[in-house]
C-alpha positions as CSV (number, residue, x, y, z in Angstrom):
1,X,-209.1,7.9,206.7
2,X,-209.9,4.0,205.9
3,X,-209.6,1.5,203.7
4,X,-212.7,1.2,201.0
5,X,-213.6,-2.0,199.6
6,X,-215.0,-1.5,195.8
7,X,-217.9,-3.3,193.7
8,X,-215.3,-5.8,192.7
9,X,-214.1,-6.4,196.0
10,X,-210.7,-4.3,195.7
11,X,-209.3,-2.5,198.6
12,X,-208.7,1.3,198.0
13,X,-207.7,4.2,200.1
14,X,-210.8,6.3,200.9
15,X,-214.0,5.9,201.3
16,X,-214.8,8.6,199.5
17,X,-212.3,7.9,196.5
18,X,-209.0,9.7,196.1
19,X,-207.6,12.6,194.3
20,X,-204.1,13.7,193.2
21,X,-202.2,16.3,191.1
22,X,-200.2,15.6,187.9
23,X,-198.3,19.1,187.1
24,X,-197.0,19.4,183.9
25,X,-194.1,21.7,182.4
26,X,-192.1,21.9,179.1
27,X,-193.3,18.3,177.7
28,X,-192.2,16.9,181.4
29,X,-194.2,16.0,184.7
30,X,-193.5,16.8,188.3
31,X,-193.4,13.1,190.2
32,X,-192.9,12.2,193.8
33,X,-191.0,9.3,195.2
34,X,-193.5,7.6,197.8
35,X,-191.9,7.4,201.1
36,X,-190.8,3.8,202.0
37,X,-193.2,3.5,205.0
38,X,-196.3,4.8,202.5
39,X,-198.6,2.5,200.8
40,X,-196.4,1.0,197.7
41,X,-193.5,3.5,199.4
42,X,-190.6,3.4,197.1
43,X,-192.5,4.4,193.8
44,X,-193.0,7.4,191.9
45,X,-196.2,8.7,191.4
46,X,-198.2,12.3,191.6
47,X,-198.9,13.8,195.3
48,X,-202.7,12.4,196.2
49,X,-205.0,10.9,198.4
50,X,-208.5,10.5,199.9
51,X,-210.8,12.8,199.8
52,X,-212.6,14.1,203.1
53,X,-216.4,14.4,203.8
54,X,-218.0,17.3,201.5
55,X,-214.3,17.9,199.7
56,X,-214.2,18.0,196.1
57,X,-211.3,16.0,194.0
58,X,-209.9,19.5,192.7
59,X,-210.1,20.7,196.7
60,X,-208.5,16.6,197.7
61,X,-205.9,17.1,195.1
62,X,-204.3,20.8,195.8
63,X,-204.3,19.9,199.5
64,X,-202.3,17.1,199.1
65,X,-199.9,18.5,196.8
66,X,-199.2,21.6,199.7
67,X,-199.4,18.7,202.3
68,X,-196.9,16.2,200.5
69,X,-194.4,18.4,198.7
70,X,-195.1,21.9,199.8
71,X,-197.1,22.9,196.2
72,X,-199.0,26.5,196.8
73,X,-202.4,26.1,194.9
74,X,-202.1,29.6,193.8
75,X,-199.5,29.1,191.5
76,X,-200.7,26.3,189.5
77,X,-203.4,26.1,186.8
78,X,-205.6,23.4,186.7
79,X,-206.8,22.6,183.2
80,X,-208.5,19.5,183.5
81,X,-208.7,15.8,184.9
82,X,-208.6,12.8,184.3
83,X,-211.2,9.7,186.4
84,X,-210.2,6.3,186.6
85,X,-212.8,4.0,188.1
86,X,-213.1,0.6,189.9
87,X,-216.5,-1.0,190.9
88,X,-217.9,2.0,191.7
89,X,-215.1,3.9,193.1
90,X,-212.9,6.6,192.0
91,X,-209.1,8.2,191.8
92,X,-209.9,11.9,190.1
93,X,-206.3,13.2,188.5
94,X,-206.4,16.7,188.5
95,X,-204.0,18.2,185.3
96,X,-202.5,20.8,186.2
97,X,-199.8,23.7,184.6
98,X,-196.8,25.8,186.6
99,X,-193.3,26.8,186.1
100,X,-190.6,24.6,185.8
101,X,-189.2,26.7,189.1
102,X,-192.3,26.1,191.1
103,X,-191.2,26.1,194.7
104,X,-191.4,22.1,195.7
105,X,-190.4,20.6,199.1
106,X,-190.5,16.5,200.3
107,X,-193.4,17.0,203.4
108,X,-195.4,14.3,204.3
109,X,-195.4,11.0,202.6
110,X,-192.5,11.9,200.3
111,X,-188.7,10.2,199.7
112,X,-187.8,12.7,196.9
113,X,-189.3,14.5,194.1
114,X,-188.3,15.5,189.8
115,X,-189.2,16.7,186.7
116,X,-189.1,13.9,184.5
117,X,-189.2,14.0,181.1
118,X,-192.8,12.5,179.2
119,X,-190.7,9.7,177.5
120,X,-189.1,8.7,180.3
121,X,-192.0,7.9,183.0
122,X,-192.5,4.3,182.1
123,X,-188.9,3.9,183.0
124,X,-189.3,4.4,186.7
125,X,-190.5,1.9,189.5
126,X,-193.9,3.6,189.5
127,X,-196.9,3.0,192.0
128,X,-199.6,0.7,190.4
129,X,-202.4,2.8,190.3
130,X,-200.8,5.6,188.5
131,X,-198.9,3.1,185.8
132,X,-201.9,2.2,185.5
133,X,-203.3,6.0,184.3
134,X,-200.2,6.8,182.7
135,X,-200.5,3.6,180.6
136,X,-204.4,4.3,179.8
137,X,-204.6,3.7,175.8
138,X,-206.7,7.1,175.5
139,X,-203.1,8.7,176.4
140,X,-205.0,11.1,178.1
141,X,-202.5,11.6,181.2
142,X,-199.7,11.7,178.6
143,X,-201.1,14.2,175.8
144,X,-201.7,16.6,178.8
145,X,-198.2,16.4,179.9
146,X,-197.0,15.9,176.1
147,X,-198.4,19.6,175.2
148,X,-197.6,22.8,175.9
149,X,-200.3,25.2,177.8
């Protein structure tokens, strides 16, 4: 994969845009802790990246989550998602539902990973892009995870 270079002249990963997975449980949200060496390591953020030739974002999104921390697609529901665009490029957030006990493991890419409460998100070091969603005044990252299933 490579670095894209958007309408506005930003530099994102993929030139096919990106994809991730925001699982949500009891009113909180599995994140992942970025490893250091990763792109803005050291943050929290949902498992993600780009997206290969012909794969779609829901595809992109469930096989980074089993690549970076280990998630079976089976045993999570996607509901939804949520796009956030930039000159013509695009990060689809696939919303997703599991247990609370869902079987998780730091792979690829990831420092650490934990529930963490809805109201407590903004309160970790998180990575740009994904503050940036969370923080979206439609709340539409943050109703999902706010509800119950």
């Amino acid at each position: 994969m490579s670095w894209a270079r958007c309408a506005r002249g930003h530099h994102h990963w993929g030139p096919r845009g990106a994809a991730g997975l925001l699982v949500a449980a009891d009113g909180a949200v599995l994140l992942q802790l970025r490893a250091r060496w990763a792109h803005q390591g050291g943050t929290w953020s949902i498992p993600g990246g780009a997206r290969e030739r012909g794969e779609s974002a829901q595809a992109a999104a469930l096989r980074e989550a089993e690549e970076e921390l280990g998630i079976d697609p089976a045993v999570v529901r996607v509901t939804g998602s949520y796009v956030a665009t930039c000159g013509g490029w695009s990060y689809e957030t696939l919303l997703a539902r599991a247990p609370r006990d869902l079987a998780v493991r730091d792979l690829a890419e990831s420092d650490g990973h934990r529930w963490v409460p809805v109201d407590e998100v903004d309160d970790l070091p998180l990575h740009a892009g994904f503050r940036a969603a969370w923080s979206d005044p439609g709340r539409a990252l943050r109703d999902f995870a706010d509800h119950p299933g």
